[in-house]
KOLRO-252191 format. One record per residue: residue number from 1; residue in one letter; chain; x, y, z of N, C-alpha, C, O in turn. Coordinates in Angstrom, 2 decimals. Each point is the difference from the previous one (the first is absolute). Example, Ala and Ser with C-alpha at 12.3 -4.5 7.8 and 13.67 -1.06 7.14 Angstrom:
   i aa ch      nx      ny      nz     cax     cay     caz      cx      cy      cz      ox      oy      oz
   1  a  A   13.19   -5.69    7.80   -0.89    1.19    0.00    0.90    1.20    0.00    1.04   -0.02    0.66
   2  s  A   -1.39    1.07   -1.38    0.82    1.19    0.06   -0.77    1.09    0.73    0.51    1.11    0.17
// end
This chain:
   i aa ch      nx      ny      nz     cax     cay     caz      cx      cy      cz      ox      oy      oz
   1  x  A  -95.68  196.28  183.21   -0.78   -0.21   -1.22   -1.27    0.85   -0.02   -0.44    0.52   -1.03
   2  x  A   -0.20   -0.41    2.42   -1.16    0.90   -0.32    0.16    1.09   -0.30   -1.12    0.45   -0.23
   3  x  A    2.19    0.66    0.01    0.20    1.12   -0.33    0.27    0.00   -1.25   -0.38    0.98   -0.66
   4  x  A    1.15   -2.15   -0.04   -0.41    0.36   -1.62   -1.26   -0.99   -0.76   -0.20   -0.37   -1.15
   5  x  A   -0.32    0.24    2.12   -1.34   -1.14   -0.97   -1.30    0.41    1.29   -0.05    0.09    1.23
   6  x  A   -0.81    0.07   -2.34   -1.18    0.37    1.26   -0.90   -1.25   -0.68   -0.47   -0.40   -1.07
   7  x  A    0.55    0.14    2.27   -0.79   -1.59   -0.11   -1.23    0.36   -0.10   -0.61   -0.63   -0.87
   8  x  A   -0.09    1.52    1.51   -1.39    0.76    0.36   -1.07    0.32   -1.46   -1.18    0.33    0.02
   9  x  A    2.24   -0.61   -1.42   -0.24    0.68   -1.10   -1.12   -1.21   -0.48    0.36   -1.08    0.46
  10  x  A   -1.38    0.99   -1.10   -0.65   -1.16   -0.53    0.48   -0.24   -1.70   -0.12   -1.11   -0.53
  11  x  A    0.54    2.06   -0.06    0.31    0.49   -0.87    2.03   -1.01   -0.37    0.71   -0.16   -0.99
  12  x  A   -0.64   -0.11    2.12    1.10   -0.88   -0.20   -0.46   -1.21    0.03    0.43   -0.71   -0.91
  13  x  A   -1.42    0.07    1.90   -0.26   -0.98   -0.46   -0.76   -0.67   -0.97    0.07   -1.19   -0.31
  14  x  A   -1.00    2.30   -0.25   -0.40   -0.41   -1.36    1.31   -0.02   -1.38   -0.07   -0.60   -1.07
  15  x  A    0.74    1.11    1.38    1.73   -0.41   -0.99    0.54   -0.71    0.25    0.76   -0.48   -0.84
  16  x  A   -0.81   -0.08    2.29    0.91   -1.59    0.49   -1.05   -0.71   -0.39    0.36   -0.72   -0.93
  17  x  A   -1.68    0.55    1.23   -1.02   -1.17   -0.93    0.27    0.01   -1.16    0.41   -1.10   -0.38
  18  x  A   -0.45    2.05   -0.58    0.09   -0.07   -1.64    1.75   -0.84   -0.03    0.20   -1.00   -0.69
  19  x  A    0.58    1.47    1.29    0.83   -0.77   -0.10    0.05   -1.01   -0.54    0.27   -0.44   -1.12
  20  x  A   -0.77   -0.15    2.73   -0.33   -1.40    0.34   -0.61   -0.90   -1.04    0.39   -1.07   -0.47
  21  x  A   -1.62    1.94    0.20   -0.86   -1.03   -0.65    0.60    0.11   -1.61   -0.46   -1.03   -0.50
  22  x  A    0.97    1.47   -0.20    0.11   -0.08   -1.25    0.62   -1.19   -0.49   -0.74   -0.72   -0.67
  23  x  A    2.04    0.31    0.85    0.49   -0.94   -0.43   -1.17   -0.97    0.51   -0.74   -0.32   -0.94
  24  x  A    0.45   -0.10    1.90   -0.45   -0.70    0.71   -1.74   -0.59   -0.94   -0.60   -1.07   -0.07
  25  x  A    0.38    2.43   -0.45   -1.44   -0.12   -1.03    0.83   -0.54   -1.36   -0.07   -1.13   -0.49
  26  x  A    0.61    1.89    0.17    0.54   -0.52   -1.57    0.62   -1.98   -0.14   -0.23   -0.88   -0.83
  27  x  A    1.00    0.91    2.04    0.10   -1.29    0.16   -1.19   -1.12    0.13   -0.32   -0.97   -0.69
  28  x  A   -0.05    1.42    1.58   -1.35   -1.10    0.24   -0.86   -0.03   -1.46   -0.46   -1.07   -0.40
  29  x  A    0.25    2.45   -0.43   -0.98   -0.44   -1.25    1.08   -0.86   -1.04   -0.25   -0.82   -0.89
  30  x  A    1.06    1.17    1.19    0.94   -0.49   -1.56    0.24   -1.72    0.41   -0.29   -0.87   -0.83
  31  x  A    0.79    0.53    2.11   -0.33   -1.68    0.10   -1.61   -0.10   -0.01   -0.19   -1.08   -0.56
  32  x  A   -0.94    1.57    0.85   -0.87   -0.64   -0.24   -0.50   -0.39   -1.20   -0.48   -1.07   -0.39
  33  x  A    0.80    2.81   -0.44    0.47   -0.54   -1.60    0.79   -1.75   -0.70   -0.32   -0.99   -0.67
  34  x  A    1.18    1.43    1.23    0.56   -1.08   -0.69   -0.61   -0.99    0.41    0.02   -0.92   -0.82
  35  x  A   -0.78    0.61    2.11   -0.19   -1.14    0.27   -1.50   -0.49   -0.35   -0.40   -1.16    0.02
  36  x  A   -0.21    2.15   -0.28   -1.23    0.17   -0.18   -0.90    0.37   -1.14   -1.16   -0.28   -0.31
  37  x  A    2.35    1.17   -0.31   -0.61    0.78   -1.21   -1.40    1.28    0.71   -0.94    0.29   -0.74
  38  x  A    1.01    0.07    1.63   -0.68    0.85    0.18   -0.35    1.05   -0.41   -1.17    0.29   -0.28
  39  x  A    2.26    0.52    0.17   -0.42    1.12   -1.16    0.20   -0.36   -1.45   -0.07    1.13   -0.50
  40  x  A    0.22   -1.72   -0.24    0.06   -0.65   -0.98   -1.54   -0.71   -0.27   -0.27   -0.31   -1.17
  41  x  A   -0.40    0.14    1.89   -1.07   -0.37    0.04   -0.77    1.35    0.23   -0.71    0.29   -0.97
  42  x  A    0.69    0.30    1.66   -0.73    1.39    0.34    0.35    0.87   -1.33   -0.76    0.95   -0.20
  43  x  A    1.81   -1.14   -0.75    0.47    0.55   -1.24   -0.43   -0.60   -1.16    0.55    0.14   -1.09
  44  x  A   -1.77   -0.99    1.35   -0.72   -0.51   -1.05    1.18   -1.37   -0.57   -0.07   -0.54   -1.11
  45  x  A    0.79    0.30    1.89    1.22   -0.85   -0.71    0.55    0.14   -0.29    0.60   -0.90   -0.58
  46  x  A   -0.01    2.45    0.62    1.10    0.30   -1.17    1.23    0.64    1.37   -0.21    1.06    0.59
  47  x  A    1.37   -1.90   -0.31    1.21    0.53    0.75    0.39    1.42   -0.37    0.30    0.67    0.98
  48  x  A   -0.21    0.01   -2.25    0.53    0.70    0.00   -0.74    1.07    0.28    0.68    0.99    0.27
  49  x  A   -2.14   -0.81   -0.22   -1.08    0.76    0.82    0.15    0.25    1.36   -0.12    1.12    0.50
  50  x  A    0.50   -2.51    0.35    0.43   -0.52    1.04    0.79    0.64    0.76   -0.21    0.56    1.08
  51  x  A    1.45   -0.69   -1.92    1.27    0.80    0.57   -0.30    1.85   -0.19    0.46    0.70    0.89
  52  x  A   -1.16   -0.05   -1.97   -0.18    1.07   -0.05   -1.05    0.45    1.06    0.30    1.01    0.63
  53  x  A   -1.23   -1.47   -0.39   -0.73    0.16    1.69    0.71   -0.09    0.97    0.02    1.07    0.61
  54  x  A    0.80   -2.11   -0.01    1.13    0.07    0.54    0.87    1.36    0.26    0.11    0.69    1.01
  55  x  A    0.41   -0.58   -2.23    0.51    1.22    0.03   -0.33    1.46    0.31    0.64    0.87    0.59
  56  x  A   -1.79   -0.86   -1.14   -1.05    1.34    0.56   -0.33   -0.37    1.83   -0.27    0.81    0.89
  57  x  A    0.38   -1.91   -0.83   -0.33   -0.06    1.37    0.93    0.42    1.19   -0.28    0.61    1.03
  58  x  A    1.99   -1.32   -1.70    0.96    0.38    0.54    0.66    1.07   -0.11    0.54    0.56    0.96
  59  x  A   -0.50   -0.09   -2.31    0.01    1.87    0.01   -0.69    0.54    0.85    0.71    0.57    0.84
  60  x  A   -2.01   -0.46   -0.62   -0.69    0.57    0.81    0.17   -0.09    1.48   -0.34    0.96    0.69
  61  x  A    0.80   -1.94   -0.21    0.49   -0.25    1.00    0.73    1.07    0.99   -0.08    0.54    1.10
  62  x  A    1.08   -0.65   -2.70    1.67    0.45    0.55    0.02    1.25   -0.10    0.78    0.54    0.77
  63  x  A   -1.60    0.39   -1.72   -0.67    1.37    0.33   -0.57    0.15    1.04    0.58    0.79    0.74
  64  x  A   -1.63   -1.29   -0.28   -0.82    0.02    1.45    1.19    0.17    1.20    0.15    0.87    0.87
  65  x  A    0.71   -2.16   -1.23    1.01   -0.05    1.53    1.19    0.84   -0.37    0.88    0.07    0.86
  66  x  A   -0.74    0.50   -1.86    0.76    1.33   -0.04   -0.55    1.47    0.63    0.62    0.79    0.71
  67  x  A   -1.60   -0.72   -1.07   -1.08    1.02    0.32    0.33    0.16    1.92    0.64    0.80    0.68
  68  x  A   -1.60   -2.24   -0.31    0.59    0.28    1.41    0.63    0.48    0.27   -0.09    1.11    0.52
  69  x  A    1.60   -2.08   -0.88    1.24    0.17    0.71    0.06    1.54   -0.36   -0.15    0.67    1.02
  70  x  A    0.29   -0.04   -1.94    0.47    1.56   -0.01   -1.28    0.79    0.91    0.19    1.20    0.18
  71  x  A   -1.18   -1.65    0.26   -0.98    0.21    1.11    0.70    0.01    0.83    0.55    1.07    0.27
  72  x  A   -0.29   -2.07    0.40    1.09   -0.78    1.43    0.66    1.38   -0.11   -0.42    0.92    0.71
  73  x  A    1.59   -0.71   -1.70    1.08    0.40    0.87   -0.58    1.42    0.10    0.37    0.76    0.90
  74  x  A   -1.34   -0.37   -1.88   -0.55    1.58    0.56   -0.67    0.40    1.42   -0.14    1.09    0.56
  75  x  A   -0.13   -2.11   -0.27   -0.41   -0.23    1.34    1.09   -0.26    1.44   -0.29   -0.10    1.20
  76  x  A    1.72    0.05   -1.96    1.20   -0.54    0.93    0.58    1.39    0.52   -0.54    1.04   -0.38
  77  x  A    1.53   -1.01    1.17    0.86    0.74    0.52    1.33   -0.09   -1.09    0.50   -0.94   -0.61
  78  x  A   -0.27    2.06    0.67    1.38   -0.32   -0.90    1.43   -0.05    1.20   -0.05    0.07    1.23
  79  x  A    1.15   -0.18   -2.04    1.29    0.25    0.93    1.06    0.68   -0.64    0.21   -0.19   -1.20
  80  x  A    0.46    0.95    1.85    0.83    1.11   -0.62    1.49   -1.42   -1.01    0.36    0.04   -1.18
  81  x  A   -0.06   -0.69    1.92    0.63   -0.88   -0.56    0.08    0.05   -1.52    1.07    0.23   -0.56
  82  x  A   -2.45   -0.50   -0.27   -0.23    0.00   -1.05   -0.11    1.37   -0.88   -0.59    0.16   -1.07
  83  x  A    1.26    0.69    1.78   -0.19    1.84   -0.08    1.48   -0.26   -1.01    0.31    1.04   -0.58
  84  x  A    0.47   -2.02    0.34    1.42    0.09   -0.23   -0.06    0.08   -1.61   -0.84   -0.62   -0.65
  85  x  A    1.88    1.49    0.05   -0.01   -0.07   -1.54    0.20   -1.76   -0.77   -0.35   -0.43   -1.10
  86  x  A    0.95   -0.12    2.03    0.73   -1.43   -0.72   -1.54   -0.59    0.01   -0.36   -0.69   -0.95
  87  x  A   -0.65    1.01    2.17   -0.85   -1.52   -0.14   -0.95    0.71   -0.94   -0.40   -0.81   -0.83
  88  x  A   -0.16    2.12    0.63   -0.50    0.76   -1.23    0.51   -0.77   -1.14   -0.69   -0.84   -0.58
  89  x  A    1.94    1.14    0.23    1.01   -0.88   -1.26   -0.57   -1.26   -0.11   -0.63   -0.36   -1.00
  90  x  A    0.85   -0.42    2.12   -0.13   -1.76   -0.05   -1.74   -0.08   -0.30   -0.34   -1.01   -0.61
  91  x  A   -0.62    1.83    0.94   -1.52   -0.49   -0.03   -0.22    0.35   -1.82   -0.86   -0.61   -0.62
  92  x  A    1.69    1.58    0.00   -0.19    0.14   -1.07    0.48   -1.15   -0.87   -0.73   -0.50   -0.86
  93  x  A    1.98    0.07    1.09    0.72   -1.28   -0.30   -0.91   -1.08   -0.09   -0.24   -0.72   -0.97
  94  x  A   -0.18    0.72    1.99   -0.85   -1.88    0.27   -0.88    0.48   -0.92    0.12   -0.62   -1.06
  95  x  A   -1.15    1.66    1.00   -1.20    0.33   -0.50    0.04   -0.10   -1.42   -0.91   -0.42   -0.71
  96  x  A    1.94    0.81    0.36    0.47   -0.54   -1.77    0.11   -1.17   -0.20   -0.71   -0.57   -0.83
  97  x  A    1.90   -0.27    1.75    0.17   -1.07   -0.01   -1.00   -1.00    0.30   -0.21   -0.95   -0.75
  98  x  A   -0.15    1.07    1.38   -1.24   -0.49    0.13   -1.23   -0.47   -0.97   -0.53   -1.06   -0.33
  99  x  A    0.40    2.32    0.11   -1.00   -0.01   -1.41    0.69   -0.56   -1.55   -0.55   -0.65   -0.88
 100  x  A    1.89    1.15    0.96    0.59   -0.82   -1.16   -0.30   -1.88    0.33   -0.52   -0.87   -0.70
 101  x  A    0.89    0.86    1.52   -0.20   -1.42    0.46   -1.61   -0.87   -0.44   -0.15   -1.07   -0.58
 102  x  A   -0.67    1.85    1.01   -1.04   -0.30   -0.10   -1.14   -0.31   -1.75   -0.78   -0.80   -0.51
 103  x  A    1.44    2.04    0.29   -0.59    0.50   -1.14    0.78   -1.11   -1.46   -0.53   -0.37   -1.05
 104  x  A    1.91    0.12    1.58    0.46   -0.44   -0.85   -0.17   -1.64    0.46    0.11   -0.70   -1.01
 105  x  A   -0.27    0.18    1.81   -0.83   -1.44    0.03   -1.57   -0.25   -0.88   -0.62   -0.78   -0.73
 106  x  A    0.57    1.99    1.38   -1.21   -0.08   -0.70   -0.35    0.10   -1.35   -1.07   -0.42   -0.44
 107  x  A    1.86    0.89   -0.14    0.48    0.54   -1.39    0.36   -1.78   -0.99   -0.62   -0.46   -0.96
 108  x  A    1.85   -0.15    1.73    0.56   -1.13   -0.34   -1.25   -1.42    0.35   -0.02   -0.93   -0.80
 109  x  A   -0.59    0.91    1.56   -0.89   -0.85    0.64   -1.37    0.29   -0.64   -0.53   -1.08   -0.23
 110  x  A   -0.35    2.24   -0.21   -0.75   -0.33   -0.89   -1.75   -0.04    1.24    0.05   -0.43    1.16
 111  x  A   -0.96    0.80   -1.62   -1.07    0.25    0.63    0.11   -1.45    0.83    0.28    0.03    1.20
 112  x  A   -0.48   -1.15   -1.81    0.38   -1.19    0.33    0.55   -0.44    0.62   -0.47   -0.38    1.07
 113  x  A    1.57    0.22   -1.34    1.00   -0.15    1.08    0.77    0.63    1.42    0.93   -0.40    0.70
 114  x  A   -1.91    1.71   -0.66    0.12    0.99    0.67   -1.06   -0.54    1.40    0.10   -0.18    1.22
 115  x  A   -0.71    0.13   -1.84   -1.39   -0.62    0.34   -0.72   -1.42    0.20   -1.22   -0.15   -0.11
 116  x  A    2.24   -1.00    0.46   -0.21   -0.73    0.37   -0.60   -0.89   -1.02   -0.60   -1.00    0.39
 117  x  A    0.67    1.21   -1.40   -0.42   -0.55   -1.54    0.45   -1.27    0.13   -0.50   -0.70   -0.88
 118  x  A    1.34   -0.02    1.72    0.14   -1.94   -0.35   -0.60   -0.14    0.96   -0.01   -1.24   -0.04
 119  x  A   -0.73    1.56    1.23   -1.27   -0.53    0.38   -0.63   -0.20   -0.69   -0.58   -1.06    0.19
 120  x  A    0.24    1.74   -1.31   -1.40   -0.51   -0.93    0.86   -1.06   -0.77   -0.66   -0.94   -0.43
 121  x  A    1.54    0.92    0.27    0.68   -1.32   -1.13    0.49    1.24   -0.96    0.03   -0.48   -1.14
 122  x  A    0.25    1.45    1.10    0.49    0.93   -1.11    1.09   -0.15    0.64    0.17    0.59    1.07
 123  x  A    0.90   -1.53   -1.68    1.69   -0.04    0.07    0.68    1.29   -0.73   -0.67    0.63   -0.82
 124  x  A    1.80   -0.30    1.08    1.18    0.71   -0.80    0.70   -1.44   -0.11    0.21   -1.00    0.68
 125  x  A    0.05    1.62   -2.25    1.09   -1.33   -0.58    1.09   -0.35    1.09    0.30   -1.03    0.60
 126  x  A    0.15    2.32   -0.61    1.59   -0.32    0.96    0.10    0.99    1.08   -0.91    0.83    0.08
 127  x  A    1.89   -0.80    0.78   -0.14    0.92    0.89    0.66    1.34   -0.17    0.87    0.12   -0.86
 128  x  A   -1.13    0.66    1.45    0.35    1.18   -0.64    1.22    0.30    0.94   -0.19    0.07    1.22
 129  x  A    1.55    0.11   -1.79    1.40    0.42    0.43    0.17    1.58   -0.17    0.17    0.69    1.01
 130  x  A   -0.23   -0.08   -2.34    0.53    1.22    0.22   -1.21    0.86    0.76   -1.03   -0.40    0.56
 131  x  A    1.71    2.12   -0.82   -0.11    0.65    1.52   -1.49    0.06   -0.17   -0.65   -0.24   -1.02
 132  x  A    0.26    0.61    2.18    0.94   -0.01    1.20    0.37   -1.81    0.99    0.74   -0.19    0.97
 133  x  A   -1.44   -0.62   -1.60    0.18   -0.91    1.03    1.76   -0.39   -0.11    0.59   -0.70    0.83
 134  x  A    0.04    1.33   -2.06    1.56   -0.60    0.47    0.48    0.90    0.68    1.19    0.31   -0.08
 135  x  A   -2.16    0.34    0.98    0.79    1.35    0.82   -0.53   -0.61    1.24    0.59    0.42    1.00
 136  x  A   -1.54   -1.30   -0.74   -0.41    0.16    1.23   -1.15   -0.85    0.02   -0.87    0.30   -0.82
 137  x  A    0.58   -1.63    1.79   -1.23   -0.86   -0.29   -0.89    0.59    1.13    0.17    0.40    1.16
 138  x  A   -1.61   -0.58   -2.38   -0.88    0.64    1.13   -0.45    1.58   -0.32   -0.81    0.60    0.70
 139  x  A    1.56    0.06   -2.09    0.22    1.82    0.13   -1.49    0.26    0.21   -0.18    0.99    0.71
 140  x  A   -0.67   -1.44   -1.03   -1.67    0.87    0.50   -0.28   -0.29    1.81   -0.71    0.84    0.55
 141  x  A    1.12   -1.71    0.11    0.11   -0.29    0.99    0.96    1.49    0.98   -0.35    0.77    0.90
 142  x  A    1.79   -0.98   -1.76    0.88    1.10    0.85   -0.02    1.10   -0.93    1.01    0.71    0.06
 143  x  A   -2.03   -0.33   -1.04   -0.49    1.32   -0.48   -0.35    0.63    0.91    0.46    0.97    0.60
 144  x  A   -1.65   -1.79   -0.46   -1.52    0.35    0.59    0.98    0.43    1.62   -0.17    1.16    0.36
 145  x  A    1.05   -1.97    0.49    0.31    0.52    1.20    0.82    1.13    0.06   -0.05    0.86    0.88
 146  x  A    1.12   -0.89   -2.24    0.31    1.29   -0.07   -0.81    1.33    0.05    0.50    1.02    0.48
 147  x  A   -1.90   -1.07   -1.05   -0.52    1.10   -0.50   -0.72   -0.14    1.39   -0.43    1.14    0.18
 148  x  A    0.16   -1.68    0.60   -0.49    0.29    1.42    0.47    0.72    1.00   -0.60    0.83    0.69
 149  x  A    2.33   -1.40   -0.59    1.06    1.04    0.91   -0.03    0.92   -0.54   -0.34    0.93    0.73
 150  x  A    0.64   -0.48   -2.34    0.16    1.42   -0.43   -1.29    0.43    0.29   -0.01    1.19   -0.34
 151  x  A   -0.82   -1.43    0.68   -1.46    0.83    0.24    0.07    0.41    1.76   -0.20    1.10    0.53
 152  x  A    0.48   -2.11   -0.04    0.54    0.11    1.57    1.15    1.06    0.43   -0.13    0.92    0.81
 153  x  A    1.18   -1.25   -1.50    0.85    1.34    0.09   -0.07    1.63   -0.53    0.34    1.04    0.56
 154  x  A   -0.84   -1.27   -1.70   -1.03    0.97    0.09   -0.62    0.84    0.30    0.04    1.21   -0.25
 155  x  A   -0.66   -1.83    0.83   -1.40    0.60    0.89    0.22   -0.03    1.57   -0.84    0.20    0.88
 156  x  A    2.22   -0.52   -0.76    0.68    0.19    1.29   -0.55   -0.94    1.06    0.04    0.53    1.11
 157  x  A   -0.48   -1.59   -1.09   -1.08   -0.94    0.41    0.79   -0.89    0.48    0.52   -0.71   -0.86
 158  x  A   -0.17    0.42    2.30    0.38   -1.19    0.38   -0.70   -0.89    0.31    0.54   -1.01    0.45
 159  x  A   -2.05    1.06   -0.57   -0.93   -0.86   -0.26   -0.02   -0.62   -0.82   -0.49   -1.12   -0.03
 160  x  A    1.25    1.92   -1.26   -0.27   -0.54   -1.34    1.27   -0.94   -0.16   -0.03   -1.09   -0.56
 161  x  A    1.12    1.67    1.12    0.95   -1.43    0.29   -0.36   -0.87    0.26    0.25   -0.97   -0.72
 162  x  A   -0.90    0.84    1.65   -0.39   -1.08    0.31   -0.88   -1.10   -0.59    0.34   -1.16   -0.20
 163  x  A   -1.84    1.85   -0.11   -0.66   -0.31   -1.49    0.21   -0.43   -0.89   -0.85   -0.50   -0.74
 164  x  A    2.30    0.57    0.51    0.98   -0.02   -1.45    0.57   -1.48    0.29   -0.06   -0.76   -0.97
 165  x  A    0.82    0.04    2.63    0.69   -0.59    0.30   -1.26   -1.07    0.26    0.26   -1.19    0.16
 166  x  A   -1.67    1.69   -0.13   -0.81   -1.29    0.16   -0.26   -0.49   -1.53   -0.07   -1.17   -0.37
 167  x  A   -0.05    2.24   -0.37   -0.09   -0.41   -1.60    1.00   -1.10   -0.41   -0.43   -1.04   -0.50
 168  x  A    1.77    1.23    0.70    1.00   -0.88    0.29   -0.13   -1.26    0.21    0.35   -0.92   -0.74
 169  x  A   -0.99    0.88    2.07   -0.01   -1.80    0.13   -1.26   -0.09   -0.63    0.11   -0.56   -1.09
 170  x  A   -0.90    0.79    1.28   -1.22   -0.71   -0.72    0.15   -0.13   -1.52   -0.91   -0.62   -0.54
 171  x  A    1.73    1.01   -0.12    0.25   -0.43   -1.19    1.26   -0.77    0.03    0.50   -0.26   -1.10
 172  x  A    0.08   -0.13    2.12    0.95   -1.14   -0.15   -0.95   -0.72    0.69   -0.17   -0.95   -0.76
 173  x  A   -0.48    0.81    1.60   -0.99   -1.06    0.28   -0.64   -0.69   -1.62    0.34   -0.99   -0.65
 174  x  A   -1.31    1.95    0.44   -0.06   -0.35   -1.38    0.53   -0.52   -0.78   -0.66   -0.94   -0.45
 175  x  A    1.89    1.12   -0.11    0.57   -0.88   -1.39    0.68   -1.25    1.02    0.89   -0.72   -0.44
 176  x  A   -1.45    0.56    1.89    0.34   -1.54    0.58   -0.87   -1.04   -0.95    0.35   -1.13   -0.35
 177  x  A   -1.82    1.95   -0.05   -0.89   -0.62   -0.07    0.27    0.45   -1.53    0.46   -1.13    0.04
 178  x  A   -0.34    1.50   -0.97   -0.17    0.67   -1.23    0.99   -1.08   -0.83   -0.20   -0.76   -0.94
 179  x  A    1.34    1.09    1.74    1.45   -0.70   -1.02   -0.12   -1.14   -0.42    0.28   -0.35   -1.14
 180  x  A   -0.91   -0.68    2.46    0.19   -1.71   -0.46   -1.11    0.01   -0.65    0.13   -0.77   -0.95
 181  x  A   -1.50    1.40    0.97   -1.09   -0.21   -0.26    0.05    0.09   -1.24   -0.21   -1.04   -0.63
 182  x  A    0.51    2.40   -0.18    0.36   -0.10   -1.51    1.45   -0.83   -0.32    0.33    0.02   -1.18
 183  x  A    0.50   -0.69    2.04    1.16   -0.42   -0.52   -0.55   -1.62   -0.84    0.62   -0.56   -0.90
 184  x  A   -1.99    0.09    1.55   -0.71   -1.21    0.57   -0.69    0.56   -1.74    0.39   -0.56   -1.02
 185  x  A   -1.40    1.69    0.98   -0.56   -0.23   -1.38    0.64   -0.36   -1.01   -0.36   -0.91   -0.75
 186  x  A    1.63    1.72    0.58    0.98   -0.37   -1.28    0.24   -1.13    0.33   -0.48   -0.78   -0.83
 187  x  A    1.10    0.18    1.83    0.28   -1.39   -0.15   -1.21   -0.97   -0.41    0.20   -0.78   -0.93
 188  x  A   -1.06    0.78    1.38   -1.17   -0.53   -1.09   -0.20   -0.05   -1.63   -0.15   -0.95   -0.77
 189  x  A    0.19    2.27    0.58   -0.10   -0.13   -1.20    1.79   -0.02   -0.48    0.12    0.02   -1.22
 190  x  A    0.87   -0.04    1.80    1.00   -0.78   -0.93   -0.29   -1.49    0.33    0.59   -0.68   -0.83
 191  x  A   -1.19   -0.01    1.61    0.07   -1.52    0.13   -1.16   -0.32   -1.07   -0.10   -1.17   -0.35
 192  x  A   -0.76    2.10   -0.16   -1.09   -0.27   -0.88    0.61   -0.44   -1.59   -0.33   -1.02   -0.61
 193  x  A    1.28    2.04    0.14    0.46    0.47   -0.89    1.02   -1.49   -0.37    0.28   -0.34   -1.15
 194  x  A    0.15   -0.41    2.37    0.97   -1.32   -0.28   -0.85   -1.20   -0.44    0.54   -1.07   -0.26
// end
């Protein structure tokens, strides 16, 4: 492993922190939200202020820990492995796919809902089925990891594999905590609604 990952790099571990900490920030404000009204209060009262701070916060984020990571792997060793026409092919693949994924959740889901908008109490009527979620639950989740490997393969980075495979769990860690948590708001407000 030490020949394709130079541990020595600081520059990787400021991209394994951003990692780390993102979900990990967005989560913690959005239950304190809900539980608290915190930014909703810091928004003069108004949720939908709320969630748009939010959002600038978590955009910004995910630029910052993009930034790194394409830091990281400039800083990595590459490996001829990834020298091959097919994984060239496949990083272009994910990198579309990927972004289709993303872009088009985001598209269907709405600043709001994109954005953690039923923390503040801003519901979507119903849940959203067509694409991409009838292609795949989660597509900004396995966008976002797609567009990480295609950046990793790439850039010939078996660091960045790796990078890519921690992105992975920590966002299935995440919707451990994400799924019941919003499964729990709607069920509230359908038990409200009876």
């Amino acid at each position: 492993m030490p020949n394709f990952i130079d541990f020595s790099q600081p520059s990787f571990y400021y991209a394994l922190g951003h990692i780390l900490f993102n979900p990990i920030f967005w989560n913690t404000v959005a239950r304190a939200e809900y539980r608290n009204k915190v930014l909703t209060k810091l928004a003069g009262g108004n949720p939908y202020r709320g969630t748009y701070g939010l959002a600038v916060a978590i955009f910004t984020l995910g630029l910052t820990r993009d930034y790194l990571y394409h830091n990281a792997l400039s800083d990595q060793p590459t490996h001829p492995f990834f020298d091959q026409y097919i994984v060239q092919i496949s990083a272009v693949l994910l990198f579309l796919t990927g972004n289709i994924l993303v872009l088009s959740s985001m598209w269907a889901l709405g600043v709001t809902g994109t954005y953690l908008g039923d923390y503040f109490g801003i519901l979507m009527k119903e849940r959203v089925t067509g694409f991409p979620f009838n292609v795949c639950d989660n597509p900004m989740y396995i966008g976002s990891t797609c567009t990480f490997m295609a950046t990793a393969l790439w850039y010939k980075s078996p660091a960045g594999v790796f990078l890519t495979v921690v992105v992975y769990i920590v966002y299935k860690i995440a919707l451990t905590f994400e799924e019941p948590f919003t499964a729990m708001i709607y069920a509230n407000r359908d038990n409200k609604k009876e």
